[in-house]
C-alpha positions as CSV (number, residue, x, y, z in Angstrom):
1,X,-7.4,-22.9,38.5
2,X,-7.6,-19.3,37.0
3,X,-10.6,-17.5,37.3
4,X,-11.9,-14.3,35.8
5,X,-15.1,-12.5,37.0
6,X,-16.6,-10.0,35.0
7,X,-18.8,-7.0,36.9
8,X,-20.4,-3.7,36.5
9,X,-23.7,-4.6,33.5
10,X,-26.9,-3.3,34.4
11,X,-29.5,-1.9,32.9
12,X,-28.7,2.3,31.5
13,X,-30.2,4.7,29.1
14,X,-29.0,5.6,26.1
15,X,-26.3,8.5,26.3
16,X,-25.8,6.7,29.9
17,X,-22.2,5.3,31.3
18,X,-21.3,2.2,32.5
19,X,-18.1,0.9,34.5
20,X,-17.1,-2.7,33.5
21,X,-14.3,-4.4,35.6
22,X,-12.7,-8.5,35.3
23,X,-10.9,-9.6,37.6
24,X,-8.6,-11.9,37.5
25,X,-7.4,-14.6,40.5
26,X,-3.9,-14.7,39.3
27,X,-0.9,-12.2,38.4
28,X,-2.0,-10.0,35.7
29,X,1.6,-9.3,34.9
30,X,2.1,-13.4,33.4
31,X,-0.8,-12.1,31.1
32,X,-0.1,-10.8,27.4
33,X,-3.5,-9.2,26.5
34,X,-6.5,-8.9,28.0
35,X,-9.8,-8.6,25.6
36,X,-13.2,-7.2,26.4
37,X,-15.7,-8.7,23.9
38,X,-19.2,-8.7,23.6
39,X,-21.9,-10.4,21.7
40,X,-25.7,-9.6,21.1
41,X,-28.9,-11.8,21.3
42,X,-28.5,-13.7,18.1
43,X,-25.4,-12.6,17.2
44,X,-21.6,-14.0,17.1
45,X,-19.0,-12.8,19.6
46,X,-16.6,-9.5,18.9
47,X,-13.7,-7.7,20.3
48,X,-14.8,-4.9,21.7
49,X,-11.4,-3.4,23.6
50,X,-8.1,-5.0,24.1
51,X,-4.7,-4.0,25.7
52,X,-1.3,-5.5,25.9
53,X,1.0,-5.5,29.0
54,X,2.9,-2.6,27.9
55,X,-0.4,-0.7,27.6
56,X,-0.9,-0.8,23.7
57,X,-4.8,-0.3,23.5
58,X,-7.0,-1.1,20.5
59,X,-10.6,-1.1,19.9
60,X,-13.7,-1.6,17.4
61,X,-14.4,0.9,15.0
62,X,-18.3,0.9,16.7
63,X,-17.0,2.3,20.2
64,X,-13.0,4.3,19.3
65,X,-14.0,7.5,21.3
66,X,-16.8,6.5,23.5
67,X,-15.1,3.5,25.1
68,X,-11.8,3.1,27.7
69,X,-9.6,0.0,28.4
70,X,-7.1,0.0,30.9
71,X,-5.4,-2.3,33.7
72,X,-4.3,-2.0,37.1
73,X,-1.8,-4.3,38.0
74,X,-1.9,-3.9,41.3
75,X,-5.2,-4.9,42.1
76,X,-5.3,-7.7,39.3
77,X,-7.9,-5.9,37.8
78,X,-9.0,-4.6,34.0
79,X,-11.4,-2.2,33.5
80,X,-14.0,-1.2,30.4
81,X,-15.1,2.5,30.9
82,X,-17.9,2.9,28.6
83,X,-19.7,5.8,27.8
84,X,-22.2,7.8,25.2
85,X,-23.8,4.5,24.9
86,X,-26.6,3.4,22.9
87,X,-29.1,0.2,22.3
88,X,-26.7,-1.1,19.9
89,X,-24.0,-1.7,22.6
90,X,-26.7,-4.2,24.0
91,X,-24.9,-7.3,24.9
92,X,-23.2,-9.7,27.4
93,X,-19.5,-8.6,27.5
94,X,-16.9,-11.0,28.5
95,X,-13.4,-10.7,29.6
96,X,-10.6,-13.0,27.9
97,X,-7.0,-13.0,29.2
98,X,-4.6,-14.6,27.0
99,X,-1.3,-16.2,28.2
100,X,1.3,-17.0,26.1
101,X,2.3,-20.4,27.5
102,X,-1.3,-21.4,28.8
103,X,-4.0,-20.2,26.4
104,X,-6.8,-18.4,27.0
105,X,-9.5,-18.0,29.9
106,X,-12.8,-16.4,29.4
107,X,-15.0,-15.2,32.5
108,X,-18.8,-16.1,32.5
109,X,-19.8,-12.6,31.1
110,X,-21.8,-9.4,32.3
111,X,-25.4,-8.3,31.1
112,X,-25.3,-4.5,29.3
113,X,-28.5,-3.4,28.5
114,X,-29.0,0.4,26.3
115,X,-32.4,0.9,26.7
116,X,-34.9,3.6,27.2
């Protein structure tokens, strides 16, 4: 059983920072990619942040700049630094690690709320 447990939502202002971390109860190294994702009230699900085991980062268009992924392998942990945020980044944001021979797992998600 692999488990992933997201951490860090709250409620912030907008122009605020939040600190996002999943982690995972397994070795992060057997993991290809790890995904942040997030998905507003009435809207469908989307990649937010990913990065690769060598470290090869990517994000959405919406948050290149304001938003961080990274990984520490030694504490089995993946992190979403997020700042300059605003009500638009509103969302639950889930974690999804993908292994190549296994699939994917998904943690239950962490509330982000941009609001004055």
């Amino acid at each position: 059983q692999v488990d992933l447990a997201e951490s860090g939502g709250g409620l912030v202002q907008p122009g605020g920072s939040l600190n996002l971390s999943c982690t995972i109860t397994d070795n992060i190294y057997d993991y290809f990619i790890f995904e942040w994702h997030r998905q507003a009230a009435g809207k469908s699900r989307e990649l937010v942040a990913a990065i690769t085991r060598t470290q090869i980062t990517n994000y959405h268009n919406a948050v290149q700049g304001r938003f961080t992924i990274s990984r520490d392998d030694w504490k089995n942990i993946v992190r979403l630094q997020m700042t300059s945020l605003k009500p638009e980044d509103t969302g639950i944001y889930y974690c999804k690690a993908h292994h190549l021979a296994r699939g994917d797992y998904w943690g239950q998600g962490t509330q982000v709320t941009v609001s004055s």
